[in-house]
Backbone as a chain_set.jsonl record, in Angstrom:
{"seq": "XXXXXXXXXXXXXXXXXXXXXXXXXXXXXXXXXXXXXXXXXXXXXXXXXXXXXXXXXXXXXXXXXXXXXXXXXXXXXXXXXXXXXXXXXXXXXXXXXXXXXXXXXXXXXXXXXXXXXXXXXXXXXXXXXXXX", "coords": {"N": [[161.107, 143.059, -79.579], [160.19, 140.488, -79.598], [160.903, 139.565, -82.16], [163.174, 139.576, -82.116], [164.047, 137.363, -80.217], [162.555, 135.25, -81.543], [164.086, 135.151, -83.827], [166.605, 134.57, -82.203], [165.895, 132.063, -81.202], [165.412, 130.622, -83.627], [168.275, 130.545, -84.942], [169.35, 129.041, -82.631], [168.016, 126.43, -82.948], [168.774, 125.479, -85.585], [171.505, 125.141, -85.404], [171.537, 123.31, -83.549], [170.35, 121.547, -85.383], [172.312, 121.106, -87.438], [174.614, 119.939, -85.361], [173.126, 117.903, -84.835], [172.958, 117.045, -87.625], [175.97, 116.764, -88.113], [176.976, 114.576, -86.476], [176.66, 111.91, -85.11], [174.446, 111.017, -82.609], [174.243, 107.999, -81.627], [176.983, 107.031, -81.691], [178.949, 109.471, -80.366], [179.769, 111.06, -77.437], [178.467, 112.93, -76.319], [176.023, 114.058, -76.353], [173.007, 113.731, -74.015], [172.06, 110.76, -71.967], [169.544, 108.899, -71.629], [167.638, 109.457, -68.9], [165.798, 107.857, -67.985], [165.878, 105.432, -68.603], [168.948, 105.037, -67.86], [168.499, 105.018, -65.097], [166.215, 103.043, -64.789], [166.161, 101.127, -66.648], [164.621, 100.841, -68.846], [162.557, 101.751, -71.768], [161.739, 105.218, -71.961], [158.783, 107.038, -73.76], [160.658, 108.552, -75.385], [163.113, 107.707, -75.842], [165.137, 107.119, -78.018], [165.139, 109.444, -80.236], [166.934, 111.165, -79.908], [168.843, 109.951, -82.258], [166.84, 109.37, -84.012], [166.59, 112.402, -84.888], [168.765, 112.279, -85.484], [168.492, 110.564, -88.004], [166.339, 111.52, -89.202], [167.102, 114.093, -90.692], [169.45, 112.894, -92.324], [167.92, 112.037, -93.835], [167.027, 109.649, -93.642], [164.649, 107.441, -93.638], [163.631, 104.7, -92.514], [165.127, 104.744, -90.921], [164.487, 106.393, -88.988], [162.179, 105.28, -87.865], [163.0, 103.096, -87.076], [164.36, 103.768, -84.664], [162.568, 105.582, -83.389], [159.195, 104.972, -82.795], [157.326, 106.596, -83.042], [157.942, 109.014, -83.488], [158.619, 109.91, -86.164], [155.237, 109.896, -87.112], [154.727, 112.175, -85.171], [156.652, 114.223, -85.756], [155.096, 114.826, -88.114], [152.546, 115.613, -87.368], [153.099, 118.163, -86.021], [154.033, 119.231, -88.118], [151.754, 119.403, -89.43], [150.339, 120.923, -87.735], [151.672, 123.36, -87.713], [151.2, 124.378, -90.458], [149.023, 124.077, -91.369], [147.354, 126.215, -91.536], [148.282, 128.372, -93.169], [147.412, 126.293, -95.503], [144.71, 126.565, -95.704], [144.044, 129.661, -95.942], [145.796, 129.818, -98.187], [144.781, 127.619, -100.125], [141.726, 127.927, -99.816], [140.703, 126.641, -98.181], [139.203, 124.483, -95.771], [140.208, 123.049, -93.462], [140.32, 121.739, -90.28], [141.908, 122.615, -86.917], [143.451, 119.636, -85.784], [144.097, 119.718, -82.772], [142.841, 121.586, -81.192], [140.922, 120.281, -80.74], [138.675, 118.82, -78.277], [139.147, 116.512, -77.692], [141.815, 115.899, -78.181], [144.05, 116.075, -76.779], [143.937, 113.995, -74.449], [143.696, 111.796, -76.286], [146.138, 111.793, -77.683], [147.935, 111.579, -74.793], [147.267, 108.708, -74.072], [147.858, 107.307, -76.5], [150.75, 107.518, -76.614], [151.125, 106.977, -73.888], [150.305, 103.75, -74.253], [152.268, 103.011, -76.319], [154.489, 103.67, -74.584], [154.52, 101.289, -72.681], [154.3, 99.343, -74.311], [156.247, 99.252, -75.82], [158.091, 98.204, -73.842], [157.526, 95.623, -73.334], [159.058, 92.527, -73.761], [158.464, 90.873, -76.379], [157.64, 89.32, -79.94], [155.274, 90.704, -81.467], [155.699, 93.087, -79.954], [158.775, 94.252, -79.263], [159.786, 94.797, -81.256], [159.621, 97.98, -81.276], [160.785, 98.622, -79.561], [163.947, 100.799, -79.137], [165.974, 100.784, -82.176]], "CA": [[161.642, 142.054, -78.685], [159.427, 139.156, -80.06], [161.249, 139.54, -83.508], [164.9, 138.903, -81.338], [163.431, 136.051, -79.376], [162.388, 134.151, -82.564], [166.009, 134.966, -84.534], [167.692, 133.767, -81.401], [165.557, 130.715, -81.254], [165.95, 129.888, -85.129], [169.706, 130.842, -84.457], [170.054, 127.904, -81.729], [167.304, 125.426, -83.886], [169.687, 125.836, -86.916], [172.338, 125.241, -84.558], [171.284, 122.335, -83.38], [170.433, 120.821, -86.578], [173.705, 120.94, -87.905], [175.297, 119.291, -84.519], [172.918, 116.812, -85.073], [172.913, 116.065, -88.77], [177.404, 115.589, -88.371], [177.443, 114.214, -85.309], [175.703, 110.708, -84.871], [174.252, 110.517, -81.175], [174.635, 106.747, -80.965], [178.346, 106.912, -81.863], [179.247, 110.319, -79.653], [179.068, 110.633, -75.758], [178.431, 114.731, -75.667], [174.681, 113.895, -76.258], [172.781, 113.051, -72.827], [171.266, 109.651, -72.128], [167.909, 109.069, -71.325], [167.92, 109.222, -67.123], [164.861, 107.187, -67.02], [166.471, 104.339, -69.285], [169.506, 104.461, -67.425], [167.817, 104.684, -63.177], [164.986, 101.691, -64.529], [166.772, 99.986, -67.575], [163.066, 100.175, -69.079], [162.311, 103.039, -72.285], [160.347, 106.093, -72.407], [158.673, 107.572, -75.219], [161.463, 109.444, -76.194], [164.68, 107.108, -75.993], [165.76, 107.154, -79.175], [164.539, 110.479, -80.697], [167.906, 111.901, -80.643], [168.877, 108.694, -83.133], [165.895, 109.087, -84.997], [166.81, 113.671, -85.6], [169.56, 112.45, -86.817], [168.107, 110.17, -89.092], [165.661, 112.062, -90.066], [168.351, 115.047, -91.191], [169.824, 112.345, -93.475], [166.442, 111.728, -95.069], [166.754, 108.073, -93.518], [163.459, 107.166, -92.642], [163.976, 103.663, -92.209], [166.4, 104.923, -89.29], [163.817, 106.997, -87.868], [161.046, 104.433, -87.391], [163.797, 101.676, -86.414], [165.153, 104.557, -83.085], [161.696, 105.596, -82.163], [158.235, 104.959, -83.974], [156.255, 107.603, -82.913], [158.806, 109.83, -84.096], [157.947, 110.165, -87.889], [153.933, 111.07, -86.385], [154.565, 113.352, -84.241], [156.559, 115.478, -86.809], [153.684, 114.896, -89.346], [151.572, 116.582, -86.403], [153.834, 119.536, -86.002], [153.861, 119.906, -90.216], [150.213, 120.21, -89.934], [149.786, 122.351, -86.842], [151.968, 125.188, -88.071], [151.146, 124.688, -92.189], [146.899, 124.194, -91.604], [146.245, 127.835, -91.248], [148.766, 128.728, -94.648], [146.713, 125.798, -96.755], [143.446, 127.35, -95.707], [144.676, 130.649, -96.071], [146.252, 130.074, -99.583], [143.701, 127.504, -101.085], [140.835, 128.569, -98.94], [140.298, 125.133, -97.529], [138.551, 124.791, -94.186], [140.775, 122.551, -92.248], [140.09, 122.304, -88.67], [143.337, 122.503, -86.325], [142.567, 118.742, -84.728], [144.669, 120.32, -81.894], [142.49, 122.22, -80.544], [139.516, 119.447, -80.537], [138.773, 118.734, -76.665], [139.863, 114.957, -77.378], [143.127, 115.416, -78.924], [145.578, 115.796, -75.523], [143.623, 113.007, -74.45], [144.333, 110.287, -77.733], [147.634, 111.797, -77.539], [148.439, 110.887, -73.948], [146.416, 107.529, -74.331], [148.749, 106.779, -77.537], [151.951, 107.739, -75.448], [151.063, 105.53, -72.895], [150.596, 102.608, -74.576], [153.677, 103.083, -76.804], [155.773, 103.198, -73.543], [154.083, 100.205, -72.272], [154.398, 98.294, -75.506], [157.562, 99.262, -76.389], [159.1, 97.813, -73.258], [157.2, 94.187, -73.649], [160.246, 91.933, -74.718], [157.782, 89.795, -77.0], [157.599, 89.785, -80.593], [155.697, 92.203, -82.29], [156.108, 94.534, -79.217], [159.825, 94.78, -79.003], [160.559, 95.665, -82.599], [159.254, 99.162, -81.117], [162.635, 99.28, -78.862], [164.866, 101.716, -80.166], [167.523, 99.973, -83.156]], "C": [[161.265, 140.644, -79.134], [160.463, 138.475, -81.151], [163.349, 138.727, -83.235], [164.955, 137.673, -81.403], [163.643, 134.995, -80.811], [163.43, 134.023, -83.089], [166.942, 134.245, -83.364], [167.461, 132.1, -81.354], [165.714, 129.56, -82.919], [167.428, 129.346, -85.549], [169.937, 129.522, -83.671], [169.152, 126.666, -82.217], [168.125, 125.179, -85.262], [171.029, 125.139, -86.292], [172.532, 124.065, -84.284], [170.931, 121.033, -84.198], [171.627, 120.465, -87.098], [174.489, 120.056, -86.955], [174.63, 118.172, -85.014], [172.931, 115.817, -86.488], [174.726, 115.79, -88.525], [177.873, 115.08, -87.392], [176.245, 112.842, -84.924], [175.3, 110.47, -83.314], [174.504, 109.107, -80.834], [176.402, 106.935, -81.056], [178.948, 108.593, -80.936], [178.563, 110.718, -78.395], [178.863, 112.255, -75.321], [176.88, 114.579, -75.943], [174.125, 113.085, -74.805], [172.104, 111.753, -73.516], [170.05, 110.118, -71.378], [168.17, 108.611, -69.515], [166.96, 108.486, -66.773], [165.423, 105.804, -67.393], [167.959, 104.092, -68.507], [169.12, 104.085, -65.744], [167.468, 103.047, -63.601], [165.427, 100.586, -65.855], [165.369, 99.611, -68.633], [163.421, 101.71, -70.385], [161.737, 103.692, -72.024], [159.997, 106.623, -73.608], [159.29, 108.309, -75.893], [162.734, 109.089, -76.356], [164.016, 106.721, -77.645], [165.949, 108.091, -80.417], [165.946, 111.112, -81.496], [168.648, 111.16, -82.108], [167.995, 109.55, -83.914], [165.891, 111.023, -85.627], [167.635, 112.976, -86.209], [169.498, 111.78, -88.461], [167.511, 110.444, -89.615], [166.354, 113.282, -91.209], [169.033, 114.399, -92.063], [169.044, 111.934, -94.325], [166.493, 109.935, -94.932], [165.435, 107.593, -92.977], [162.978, 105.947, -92.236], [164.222, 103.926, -90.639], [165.242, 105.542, -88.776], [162.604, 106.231, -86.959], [161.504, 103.736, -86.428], [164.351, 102.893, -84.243], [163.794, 104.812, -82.597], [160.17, 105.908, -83.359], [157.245, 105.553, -84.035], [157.024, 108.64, -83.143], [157.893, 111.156, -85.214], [156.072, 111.188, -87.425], [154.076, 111.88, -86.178], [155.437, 114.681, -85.268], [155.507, 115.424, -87.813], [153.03, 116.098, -88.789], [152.086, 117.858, -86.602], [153.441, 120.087, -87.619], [152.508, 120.854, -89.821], [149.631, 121.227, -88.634], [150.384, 123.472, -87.167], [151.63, 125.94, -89.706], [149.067, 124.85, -91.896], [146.823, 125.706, -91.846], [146.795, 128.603, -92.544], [147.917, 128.259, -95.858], [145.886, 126.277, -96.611], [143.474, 128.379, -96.096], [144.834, 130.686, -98.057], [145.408, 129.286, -100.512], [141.837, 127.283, -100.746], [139.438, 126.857, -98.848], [139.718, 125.346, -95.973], [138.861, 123.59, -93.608], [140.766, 122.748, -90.965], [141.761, 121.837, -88.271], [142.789, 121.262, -85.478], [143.324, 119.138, -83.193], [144.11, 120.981, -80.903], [140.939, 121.974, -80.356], [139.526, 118.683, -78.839], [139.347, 117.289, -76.534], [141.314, 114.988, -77.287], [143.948, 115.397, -77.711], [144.976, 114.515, -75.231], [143.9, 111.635, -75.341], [145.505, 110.697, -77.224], [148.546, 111.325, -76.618], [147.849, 109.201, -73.927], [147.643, 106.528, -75.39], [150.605, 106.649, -76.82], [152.39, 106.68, -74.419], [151.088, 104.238, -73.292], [151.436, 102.203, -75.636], [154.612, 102.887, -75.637], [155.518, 102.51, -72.9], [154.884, 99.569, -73.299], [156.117, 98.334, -76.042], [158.763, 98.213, -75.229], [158.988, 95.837, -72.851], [158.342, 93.335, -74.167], [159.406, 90.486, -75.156], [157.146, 90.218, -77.909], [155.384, 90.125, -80.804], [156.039, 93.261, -81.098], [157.541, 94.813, -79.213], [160.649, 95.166, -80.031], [160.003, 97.48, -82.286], [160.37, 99.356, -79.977], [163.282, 100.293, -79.689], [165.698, 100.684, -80.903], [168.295, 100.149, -82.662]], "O": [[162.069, 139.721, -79.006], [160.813, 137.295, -81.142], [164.164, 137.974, -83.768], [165.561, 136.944, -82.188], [164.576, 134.228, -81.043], [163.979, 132.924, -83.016], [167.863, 133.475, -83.635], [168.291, 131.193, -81.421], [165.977, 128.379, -83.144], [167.76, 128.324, -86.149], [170.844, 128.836, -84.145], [169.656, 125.627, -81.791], [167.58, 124.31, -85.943], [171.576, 124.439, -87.145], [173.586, 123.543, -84.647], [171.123, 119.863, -83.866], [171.862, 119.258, -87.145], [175.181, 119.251, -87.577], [175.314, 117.358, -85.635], [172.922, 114.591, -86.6], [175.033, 114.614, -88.721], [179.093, 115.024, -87.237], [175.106, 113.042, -84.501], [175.974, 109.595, -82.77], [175.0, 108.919, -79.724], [176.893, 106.921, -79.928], [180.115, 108.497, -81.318], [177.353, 110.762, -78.177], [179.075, 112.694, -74.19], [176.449, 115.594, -75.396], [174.645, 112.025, -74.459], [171.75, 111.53, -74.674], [169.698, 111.149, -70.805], [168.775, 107.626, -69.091], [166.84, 108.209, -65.579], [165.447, 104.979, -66.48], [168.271, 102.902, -68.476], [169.431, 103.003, -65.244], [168.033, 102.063, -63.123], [165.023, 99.425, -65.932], [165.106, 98.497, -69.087], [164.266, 102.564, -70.112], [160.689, 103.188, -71.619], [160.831, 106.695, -74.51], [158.825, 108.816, -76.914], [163.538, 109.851, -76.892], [162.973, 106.284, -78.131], [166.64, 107.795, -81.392], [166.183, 111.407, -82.668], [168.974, 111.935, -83.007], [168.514, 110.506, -84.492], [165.296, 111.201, -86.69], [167.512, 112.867, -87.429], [170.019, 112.115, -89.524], [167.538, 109.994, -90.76], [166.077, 113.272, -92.409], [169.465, 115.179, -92.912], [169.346, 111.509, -95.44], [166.133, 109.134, -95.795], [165.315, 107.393, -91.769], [161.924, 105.95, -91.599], [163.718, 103.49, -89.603], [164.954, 104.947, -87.737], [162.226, 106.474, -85.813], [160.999, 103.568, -85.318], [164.536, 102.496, -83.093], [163.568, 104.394, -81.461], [160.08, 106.682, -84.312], [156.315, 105.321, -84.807], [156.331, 109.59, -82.78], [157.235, 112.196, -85.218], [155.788, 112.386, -87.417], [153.617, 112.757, -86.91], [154.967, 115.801, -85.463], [155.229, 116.538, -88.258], [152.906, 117.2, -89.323], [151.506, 118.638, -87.357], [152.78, 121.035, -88.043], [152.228, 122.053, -89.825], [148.713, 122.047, -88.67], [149.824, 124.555, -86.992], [151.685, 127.1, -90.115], [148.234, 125.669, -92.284], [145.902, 126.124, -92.548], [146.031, 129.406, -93.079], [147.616, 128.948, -96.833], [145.757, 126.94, -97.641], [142.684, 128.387, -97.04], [144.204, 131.34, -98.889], [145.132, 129.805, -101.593], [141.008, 126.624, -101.373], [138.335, 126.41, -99.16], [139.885, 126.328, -95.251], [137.91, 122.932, -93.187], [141.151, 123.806, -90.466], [142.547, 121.119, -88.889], [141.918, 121.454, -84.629], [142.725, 118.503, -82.325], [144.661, 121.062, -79.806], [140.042, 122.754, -80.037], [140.505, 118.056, -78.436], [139.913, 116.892, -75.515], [141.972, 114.292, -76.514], [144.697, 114.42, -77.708], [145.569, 113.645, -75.868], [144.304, 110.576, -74.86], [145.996, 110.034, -76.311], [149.615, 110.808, -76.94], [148.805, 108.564, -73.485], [148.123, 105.427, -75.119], [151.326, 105.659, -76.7], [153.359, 105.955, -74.195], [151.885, 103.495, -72.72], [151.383, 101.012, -75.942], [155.466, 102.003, -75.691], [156.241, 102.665, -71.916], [156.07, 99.296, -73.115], [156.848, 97.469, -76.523], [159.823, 97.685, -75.566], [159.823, 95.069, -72.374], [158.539, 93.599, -75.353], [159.529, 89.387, -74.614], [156.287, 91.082, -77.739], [154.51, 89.595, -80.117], [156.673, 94.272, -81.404], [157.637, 96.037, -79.132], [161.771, 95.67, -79.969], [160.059, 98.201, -83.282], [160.67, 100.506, -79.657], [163.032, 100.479, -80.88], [166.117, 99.725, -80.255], [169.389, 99.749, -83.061]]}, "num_chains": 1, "name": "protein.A"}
C-alpha cells in the first residue's frame, strides 16, 4: 500500500511539474492567488512561489530570487534533508540532520517572520524582497 501511495504521489509531483514548467503562473488565471494578498493587499511568505517553481523548472534563478527569496533556501533545505543520510551512508560522513536540532523550527519560524514583515516594508532595501 505504501509502495502505491508514493507512485501516486510521484505520479501527481511529475504532474505538476510539467503544468508548471509550460504554463507560466503570472501569465495564466487557472493557478490560485494568494487569499491573504488579495483580503489584506499585504504578502505572505509564499506569494510568489508559484512564479519562482516555475522559474526554477527553467533553471532561471535570477527569476526565482526576484518572485520569492526564501525560495531558493528552502529548497537547498529540502536537498539536504532527504540527500544527508545517502552522503553519510555512501561517503561515511557524519552529517547531523540540522532538522532535527531543538532550535531549528524555531530559526525557521523566526526567519519566516521577519521575511513577511520585511518583505512588506515599501522602503528600499526591504521592498526589493516583494515578489517581481
Amino acid at each position: 500500500m505504501k509502495k502505491i501511495i508514493n507512485l501516486v504521489l510521484l505520479i501527481v509531483f511529475a504532474a505538476m511539474a510539467v503544468l508548471f514548467f509550460i504554463l507560466n503562473p503570472a501569465k495564466h488565471e487557472i493557478f490560485p492567488k494568494c487569499v491573504f494578498h488579495t483580503v489584506t493587499g499585504y504578502y505572505c511568505p509564499g506569494c510568489g512561489s508559484q512564479r519562482a517553481i516555475h522559474s526554477l523548472l527553467h533553471l532561471n534563478f535570477a527569476g526565482v530570487v526576484d518572485n520569492n527569496f526564501l525560495f531558493l533556501p528552502a529548497v537547498f533545505l529540502l536537498i539536504y534533508h532527504y540527500s544527508f543520510a545517502f552522503l553519510n551512508k555512501k561517503f561515511r560522513w557524519k552529517l547531523p540532520n540540522i532538522f532535527y536540532f531543538k532550535s531549528t523550527p524555531w530559526i525557521i519560524l523566526v526567519i519566516i517572520i521577519l521575511f513577511w514583515i520585511l518583505r512588506n516594508l515599501p522602503v528600499y532595501p526591504f521592498n526589493i524582497l516583494a515578489p517581481g
